[in-house]
ZAMARGU-4260 file (C-alpha; in steps of 0.2 Angstrom, whole numbers, plus 5000, padded with zeros to 4 digits):
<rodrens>
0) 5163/5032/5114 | 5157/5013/5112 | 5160/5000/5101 | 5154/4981/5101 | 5150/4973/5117
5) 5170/4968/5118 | 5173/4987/5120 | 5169/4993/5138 | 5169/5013/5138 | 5153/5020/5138
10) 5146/5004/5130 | 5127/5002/5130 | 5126/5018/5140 | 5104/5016/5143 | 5091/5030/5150
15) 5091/5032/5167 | 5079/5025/5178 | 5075/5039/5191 | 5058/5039/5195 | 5051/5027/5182
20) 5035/5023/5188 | 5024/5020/5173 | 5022/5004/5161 | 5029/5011/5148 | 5046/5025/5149
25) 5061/5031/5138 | 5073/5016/5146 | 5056/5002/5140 | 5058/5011/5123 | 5075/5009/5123
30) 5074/4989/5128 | 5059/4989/5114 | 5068/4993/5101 | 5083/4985/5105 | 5096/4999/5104
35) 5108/4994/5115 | 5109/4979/5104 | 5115/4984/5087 | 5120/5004/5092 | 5136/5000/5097
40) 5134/5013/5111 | 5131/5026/5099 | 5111/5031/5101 | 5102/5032/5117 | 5085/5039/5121
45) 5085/5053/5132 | 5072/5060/5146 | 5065/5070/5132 | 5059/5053/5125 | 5070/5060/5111
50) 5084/5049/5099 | 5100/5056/5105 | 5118/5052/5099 | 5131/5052/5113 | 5146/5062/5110
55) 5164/5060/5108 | 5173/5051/5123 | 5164/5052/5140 | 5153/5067/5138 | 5139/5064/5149
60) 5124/5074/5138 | 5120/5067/5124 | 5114/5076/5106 | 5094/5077/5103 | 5093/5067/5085
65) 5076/5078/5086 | 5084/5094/5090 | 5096/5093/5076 | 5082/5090/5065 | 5071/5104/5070
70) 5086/5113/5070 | 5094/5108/5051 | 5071/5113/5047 | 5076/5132/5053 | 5092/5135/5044
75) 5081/5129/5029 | 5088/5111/5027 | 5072/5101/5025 | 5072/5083/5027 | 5075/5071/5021
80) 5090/5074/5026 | 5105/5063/5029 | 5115/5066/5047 | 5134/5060/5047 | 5144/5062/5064
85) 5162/5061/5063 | 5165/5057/5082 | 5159/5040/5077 | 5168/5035/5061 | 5183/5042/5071
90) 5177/5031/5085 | 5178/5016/5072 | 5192/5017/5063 | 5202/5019/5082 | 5191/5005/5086
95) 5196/4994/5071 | 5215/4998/5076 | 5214/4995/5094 | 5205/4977/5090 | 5222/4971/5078
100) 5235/4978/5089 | 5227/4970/5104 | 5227/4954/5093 | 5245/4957/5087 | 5249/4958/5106
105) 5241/4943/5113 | 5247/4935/5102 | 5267/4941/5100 | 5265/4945/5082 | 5280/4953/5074
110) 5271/4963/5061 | 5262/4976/5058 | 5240/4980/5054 | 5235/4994/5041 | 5216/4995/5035
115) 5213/5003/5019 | 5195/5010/5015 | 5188/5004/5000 | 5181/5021/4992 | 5166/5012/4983
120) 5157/5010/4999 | 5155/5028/5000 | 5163/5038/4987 | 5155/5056/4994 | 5169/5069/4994
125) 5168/5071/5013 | 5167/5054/5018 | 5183/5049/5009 | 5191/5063/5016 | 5186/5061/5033
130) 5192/5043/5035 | 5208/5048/5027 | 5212/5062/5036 | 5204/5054/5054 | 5214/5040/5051
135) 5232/5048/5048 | 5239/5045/5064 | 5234/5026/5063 | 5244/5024/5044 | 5227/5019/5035
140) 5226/5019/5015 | 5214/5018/5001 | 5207/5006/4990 | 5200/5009/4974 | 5192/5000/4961
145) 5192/5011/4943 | 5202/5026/4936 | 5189/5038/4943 | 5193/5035/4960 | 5210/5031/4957
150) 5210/5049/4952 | 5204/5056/4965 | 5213/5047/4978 | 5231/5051/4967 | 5227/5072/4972
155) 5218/5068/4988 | 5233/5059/4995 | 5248/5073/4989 | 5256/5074/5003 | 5253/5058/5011
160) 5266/5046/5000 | 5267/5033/5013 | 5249/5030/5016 | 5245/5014/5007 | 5234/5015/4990
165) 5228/4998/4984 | 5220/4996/4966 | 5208/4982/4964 | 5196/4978/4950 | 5199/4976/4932
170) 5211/4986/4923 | 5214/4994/4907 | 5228/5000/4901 | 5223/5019/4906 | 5219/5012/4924
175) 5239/5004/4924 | 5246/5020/4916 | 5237/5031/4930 | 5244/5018/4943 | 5261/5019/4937
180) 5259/5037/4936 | 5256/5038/4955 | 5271/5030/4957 | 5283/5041/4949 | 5273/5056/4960
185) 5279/5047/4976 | 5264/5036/4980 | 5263/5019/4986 | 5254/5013/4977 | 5249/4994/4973
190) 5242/4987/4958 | 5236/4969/4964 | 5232/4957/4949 | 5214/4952/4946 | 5219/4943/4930
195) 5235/4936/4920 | 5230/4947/4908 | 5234/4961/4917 | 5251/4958/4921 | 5255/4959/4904
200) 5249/4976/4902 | 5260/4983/4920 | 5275/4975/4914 | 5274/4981/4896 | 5272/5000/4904
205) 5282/4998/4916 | 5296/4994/4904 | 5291/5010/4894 | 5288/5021/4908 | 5303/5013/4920
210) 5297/5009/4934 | 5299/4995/4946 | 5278/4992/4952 | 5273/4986/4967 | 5264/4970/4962
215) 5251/4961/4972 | 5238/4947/4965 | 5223/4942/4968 | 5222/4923/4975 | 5207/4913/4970
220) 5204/4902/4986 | 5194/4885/4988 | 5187/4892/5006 | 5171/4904/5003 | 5161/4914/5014
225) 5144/4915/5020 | 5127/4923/5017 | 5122/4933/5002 | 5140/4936/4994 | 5147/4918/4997
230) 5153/4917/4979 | 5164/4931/4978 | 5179/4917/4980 | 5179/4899/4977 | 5182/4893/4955
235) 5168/4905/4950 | 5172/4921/4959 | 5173/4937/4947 | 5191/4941/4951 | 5208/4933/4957
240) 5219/4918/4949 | 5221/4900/4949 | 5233/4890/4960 | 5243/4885/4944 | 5242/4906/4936
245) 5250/4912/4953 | 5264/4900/4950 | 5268/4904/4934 | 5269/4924/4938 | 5281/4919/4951
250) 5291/4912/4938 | 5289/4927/4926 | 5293/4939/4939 | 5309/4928/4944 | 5315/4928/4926
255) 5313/4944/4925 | 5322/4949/4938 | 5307/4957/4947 | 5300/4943/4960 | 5304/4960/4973
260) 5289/4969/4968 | 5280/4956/4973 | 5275/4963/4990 | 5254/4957/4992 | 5244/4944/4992
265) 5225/4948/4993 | 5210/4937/4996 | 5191/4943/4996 | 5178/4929/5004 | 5164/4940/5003
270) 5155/4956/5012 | 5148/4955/5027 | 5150/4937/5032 | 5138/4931/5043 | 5149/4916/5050
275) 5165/4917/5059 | 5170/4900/5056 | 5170/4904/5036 | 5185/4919/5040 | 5194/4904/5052
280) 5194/4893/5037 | 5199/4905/5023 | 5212/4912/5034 | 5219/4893/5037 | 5222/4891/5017
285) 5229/4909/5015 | 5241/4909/5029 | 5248/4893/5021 | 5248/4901/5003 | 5259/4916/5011
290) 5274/4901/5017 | 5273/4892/5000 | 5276/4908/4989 | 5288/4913/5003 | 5296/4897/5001
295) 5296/4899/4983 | 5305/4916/4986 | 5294/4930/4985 | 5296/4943/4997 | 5280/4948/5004
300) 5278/4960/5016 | 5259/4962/5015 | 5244/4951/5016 | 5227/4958/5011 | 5214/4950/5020
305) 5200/4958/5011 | 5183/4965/5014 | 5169/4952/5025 | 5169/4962/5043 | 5151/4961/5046
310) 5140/4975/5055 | 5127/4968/5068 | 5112/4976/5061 | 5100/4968/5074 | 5114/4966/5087
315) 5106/4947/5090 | 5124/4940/5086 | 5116/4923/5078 | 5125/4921/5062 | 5111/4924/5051
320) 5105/4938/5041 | 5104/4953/5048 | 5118/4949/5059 | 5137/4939/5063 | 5141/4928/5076
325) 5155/4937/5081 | 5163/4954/5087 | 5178/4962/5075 | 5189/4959/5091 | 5185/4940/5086
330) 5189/4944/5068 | 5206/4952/5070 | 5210/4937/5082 | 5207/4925/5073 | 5218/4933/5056
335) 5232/4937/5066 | 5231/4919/5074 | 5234/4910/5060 | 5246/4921/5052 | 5258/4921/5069
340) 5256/4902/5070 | 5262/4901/5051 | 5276/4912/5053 | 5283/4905/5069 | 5282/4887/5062
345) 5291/4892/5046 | 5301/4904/5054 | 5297/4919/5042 | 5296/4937/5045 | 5277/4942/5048
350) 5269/4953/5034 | 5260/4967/5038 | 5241/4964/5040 | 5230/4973/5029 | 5211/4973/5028
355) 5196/4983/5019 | 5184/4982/5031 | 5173/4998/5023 | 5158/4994/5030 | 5163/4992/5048
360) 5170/5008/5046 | 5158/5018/5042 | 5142/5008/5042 | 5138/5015/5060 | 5141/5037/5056
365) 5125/5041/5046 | 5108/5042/5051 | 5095/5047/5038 | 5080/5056/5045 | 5063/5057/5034
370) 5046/5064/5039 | 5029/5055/5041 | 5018/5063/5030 | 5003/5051/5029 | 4994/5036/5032
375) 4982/5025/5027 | 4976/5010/5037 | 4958/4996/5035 | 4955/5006/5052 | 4951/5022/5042
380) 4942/5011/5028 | 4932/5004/5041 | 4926/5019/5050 | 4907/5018/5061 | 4894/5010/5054
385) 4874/5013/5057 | 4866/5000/5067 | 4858/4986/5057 | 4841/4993/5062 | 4844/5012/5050
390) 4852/5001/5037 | 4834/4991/5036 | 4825/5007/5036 | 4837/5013/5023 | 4836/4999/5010
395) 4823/4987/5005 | 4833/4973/5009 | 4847/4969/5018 | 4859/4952/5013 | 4861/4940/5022
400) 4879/4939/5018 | 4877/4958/5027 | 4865/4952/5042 | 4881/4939/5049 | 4892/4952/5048
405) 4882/4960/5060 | 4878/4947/5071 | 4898/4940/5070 | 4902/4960/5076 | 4890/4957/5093
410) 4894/4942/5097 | 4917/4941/5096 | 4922/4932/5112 | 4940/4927/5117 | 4936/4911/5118
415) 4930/4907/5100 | 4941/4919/5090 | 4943/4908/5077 | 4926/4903/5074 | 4921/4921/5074
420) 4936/4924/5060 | 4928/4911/5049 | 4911/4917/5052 | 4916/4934/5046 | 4927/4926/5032
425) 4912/4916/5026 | 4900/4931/5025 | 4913/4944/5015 | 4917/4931/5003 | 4896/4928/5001
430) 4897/4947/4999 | 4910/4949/4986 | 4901/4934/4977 | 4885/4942/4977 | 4891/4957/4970
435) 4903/4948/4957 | 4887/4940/4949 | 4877/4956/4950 | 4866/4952/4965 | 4873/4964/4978
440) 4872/4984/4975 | 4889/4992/4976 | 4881/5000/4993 | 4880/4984/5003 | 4896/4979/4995
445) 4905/4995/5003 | 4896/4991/5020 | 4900/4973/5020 | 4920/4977/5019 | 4918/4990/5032
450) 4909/4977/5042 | 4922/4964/5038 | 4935/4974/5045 | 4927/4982/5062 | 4926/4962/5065
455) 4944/4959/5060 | 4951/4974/5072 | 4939/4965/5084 | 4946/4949/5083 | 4964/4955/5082
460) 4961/4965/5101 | 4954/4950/5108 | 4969/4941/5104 | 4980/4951/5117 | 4974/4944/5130
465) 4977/4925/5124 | 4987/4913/5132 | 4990/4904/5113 | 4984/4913/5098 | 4979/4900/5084
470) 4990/4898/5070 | 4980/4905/5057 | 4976/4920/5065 | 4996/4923/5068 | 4997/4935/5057
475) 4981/4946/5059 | 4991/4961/5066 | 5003/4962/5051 | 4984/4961/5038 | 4977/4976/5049
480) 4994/4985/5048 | 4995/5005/5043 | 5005/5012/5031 | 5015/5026/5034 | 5020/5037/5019
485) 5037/5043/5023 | 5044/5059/5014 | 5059/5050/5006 | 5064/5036/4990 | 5070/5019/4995
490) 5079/5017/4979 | 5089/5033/4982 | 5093/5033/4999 | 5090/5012/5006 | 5095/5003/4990
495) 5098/4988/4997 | 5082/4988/5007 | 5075/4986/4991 | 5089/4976/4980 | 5092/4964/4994
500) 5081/4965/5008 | 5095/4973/5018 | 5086/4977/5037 | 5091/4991/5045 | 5086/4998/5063
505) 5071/5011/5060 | 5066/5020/5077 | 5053/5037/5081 | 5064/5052/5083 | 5054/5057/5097
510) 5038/5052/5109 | 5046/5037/5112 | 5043/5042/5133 | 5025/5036/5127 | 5017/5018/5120
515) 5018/5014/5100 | 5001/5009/5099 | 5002/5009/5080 | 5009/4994/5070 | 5014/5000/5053
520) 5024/4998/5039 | 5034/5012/5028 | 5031/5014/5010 | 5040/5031/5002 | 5034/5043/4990
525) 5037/5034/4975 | 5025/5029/4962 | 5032/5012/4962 | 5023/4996/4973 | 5041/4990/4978
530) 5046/5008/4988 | 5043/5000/5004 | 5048/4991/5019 | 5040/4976/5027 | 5053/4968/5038
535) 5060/4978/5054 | 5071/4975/5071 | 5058/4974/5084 | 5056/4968/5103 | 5055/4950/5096
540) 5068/4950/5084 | 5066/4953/5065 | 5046/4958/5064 | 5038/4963/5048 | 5030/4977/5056
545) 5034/4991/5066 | 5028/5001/5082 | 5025/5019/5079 | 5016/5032/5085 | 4997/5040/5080
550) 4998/5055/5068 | 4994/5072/5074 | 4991/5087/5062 | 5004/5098/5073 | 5020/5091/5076
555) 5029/5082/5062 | 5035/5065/5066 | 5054/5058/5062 | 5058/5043/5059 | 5078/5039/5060
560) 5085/5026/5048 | 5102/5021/5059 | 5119/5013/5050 | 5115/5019/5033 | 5132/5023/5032
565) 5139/5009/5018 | 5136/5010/5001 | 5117/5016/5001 | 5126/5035/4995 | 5136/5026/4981
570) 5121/5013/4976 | 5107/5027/4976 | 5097/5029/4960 | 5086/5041/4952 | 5069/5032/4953
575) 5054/5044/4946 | 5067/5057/4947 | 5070/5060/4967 | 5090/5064/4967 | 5102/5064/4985
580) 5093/5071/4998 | 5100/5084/5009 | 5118/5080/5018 | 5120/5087/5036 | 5138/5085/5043
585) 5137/5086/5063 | 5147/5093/5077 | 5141/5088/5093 | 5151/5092/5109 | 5154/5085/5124
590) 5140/5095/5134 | 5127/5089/5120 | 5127/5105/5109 | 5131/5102/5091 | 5134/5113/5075
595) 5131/5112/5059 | 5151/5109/5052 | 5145/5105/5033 | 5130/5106/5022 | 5128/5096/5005
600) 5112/5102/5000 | 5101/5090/4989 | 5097/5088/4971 | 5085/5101/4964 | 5073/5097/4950
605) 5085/5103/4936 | 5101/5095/4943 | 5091/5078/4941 | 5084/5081/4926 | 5101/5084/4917
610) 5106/5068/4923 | 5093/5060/4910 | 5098/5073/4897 | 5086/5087/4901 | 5091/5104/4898
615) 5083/5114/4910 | 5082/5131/4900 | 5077/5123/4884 | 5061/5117/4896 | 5057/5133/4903
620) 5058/5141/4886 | 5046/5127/4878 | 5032/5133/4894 | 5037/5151/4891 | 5032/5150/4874
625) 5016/5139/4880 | 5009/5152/4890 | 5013/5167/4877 | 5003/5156/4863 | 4991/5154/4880
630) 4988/5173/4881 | 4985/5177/4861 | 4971/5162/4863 | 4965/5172/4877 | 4965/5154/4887
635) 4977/5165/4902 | 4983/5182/4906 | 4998/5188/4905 | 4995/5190/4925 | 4993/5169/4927
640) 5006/5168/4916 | 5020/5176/4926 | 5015/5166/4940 | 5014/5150/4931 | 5032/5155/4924
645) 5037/5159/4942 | 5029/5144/4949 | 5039/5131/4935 | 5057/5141/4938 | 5055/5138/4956
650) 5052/5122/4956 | 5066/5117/4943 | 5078/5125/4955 | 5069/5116/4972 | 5070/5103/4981
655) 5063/5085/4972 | 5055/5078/4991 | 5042/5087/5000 | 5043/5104/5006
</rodrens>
């Protein structure tokens, strides 16, 4: 199995190339979309023209993405619906390992590396479990941020007491009970000190529950990181203490006697830092913070590193959003580096390495697949018109405005594109003047917008075959755009497509052995203006449409939303009502088969409603009555109304998308 382009098994596997004789194939699909480039060596398309996963180690066949789907359809699991493959969060978190001890051995570092996941990035059930039970034989932990996932992860880990647990975030006095509670259990467990207030709290309970904690804290440092969470350190960042704070808990913790338990320091620059040079920096300040406090006599045997491992969305490697300028082989270089260099000039004892890298870890496992269940497109708007000759029989006059559409229709020529453009701007605006001021009937309005666009599409074919396409028709594509309607809500299932104009790689789930001839862009089935996406990786980059095939009224056609796998599950809302979709967990072997290991099926209407405080009896009874009150008014029968009632439980117990 693949991982970045500093990982050499199986990486960037393509389609093969036998016989390729055509313009347009499965490995031109695979180039156009650009999948070798931020896939990681996880996807391919096969001779089928078909999305495919590959399988675990060097199996040759890969797993038909559309198969599975069709598959999932038949054992009636409808998208959309959310595939995770375990092969390849297994396939990270080895990954992620191999990267730091390569790093540790390059550079003769004498300690150790342990990731913990940081549970908010996707708190499902499954996924927590799967990382922490995948991960066992490399030692990896947990992190959590509140008492609810503390809980959790304090019965989840029973029999794992060595296995790191690291508690982040602000904490109460139930959260710091529940942590020192852990600890009697066995756990190792961490409490790392956002705020001076909190050591207050731990040391108070501690003394009334006697324990010794294991104490880490939370360093404010002047270095900050890149791209969209650049404040989460420098003065203003949410958590983590002053210079002068740190130093007066190391002499608290002397006085008392208990400068042992603290074992961590812990930095957090930001999430998926864009820049590598911002991780070199904050590293700098923090491998000299780990000498000082040493020198101040604190024994540390951990230094947490934080979150910040970024995940090539568009696999352009730039250092601008979507992407990093760096692979995590870079990243666990350049931390373990600077901490060897410290330690070998102040001749300490190297700390074990710890980071929370979440969303490398599990960014690249899930794929959510949704149907295309509509259109609609200028081209349909447009349709065929009537020569002007039936419309001047048809009407008593024709408008001029109407007449230069005509003649700007017969007369579009390459080399005066942009004349004809403004000719045919000039004459729609006359139009919609005309009828503004009550001089045009709504008929002649209607055909002077067909017109407007049968010249537009005109204009926009002529400009393929241009050398140079004049700046103000640039964008004439993206105006003559479809929509797609696809059968799934952004805010549940792509939050931060919406929230932050995330990009994420979105590829047909099958035809792709034939030419995208479409250029479209996806709105969902919500009611809002906002559920939809404009910006996509394409062939020339970051595009803000995408290639996608024509509809037909036989096949469905998939579309695959690919490295969904952090935080969109945990950030999902309930917009107009659509709850999780349907969860899929996939088996796939190494001859290509797969099997369906685990099924989380999706919110049904009721579930959803009781979320806003719906009682989903109390509403069939309300219609139940409705219909009895119905019959006596002699408005239904008692026939309809069984039915109706029939109808209303069924979908209270169905699906919220499109079946």
């Amino acid at each position: 199995m693949a991982g970045e382009s500093d990982r050499t098994p199986g990486s960037g596997r393509t389609p093969g190339d036998a016989g390729q004789t055509t313009a347009w194939d499965c490995k031109k699909a695979f180039e156009h979309y650009r999948i070798k480039d931020w896939s990681s060596g996880y996807f391919t398309v096969n001779e089928k023209g078909h999305m495919a996963v590959l399988p675990p180690g060097d199996g040759p066949v890969p797993a038909d993405l559309h198969e599975i789907v069709e598959g999932l359809r038949e054992r009636g699991i409808n998208p959309p619906v959310l595939l995770r493959f375990n092969h390849i969060l297994e396939d990270r978190l080895r990954f992620l390992h191999e990267c730091f001890e390569r790093a540790i051995h390059e550079n003769s570092y004498a300690g150790d590396y342990i990731a913990v996941y940081p549970t908010k990035v996707n708190e499902q059930r499954q996924v927590v479990e799967s990382v922490f039970h995948t991960s066992e034989e490399f030692h990896f932990g947990l992190e959590v941020g509140s008492l609810p996932e503390l809980i959790a992860v304090i019965a989840m880990s029973s029999s794992e007491n060595e296995r790191l647990i690291i508690c982040n975030g602000f904490k109460g006095e139930r959260f710091l009970r529940a942590v020192l509670m852990a600890a009697l259990l066995g756990r190792r467990i961490i409490a790392v000190i956002d705020s001076y207030e909190e050591l207050d709290r731990i040391l108070r309970l501690a003394d009334e529950l006697k324990v010794r904690p294991l104490l880490g804290v939370r360093i404010k440092l002047s270095s900050q990181g890149t791209g969209r969470w650049s404040e989460s350190a420098g003065s203003k960042a949410k958590f983590g203490l002053f210079i002068s704070e740190l130093l007066e808990i190391v002499h608290l913790l002397r006085e008392r006697d208990m400068l042992d338990c603290f074992q961590l320091i812990h930095c957090h620059i930001g999430s998926q830092i864009e820049d590598i040079r911002a991780i070199k920096a904050a590293i700098d300040e923090f491998s000299r913070l780990f000498v000082e406090l040493s020198r101040l006599g604190a024994r540390l045997r951990y230094v947490d590193v934080g979150g910040g491992l970024g995940v090539d969305y568009d696999g352009s490697q730039t250092g601008a959003a979507p992407s990093i300028n760096y692979t995590a082989f870079e990243y666990a270089s350049s931390i373990v580096y600077r901490l060897a260099t410290a330690c070998r000039q102040s001749k300490l004892q190297a700390p074990t390495i710890i980071s929370e890298s979440g969303r490398a870890m599990v960014a690249h496992k899930s794929v959510l697949a949704f149907e295309v269940i509509g259109r609609a497109s200028v081209t349909r708007a447009a349709g065929e018109v009537p020569p002007l000759s039936e419309i001047e029989k048809a009407y008593e006059t024709v408008p001029q405005s109407v007449r230069d559409l005509y003649d700007t229709i017969d007369f579009l020529d390459k080399e005066r594109v942009a004349e004809n453009f403004h000719d045919a701007t000039h004459a729609f605006t006359s139009a919609l003047e005309a009828f503004n001021l009550g001089y045009l009937p709504i008929e002649m309005r209607g055909l002077a917008e067909r017109l407007y666009w049968i010249c537009l599409g005109g204009i926009n074919r002529l400009l393929a075959s241009l050398d140079e396409i004049p700046s103000e028709l640039a964008n004439l594509s993206e105006a003559l755009s479809e929509i797609y309607f696809g059968n799934f809500s952004l805010f549940q299932s792509l939050p931060d497509s919406w929230a932050i104009g995330q990009v994420y790689p979105i590829v047909p789930l099958q035809k792709l052995e034939t030419e995208p001839t479409v250029r479209a862009i996806l709105a969902d089935i919500t009611c809002d203006s906002d559920g939809k996406i404009d910006t996509f990786i394409g062939a020339d980059g970051i595009q803000h449409t995408l290639d996608l095939h024509p509809l037909d009224d036989e096949t469905p056609y998939y579309l695959g939303v690919f490295l969904v796998g952090a935080y969109q599950e945990a950030l999902g809302d309930l917009h107009n009502l659509f709850g999780d979709t349907n969860v899929a967990q996939i088996k796939v072997e190494a001859d290509g088969s797969w099997w369906l290991e685990d099924i989380v099926e999706g919110d049904t209407s009721a579930e959803v409603l009781g979320y806003v405080q719906y009682d989903a009896e109390d509403l069939y009874n309300r219609v139940m009555r409705d219909c009895q009150t119905s019959i006596r008014a002699g408005r239904m029968s008692p026939t309809e109304s069984r039915d109706l009632l029939s109808f209303y439980k069924q979908e209270l117990d169905g699906y919220t998308y499109l079946e």
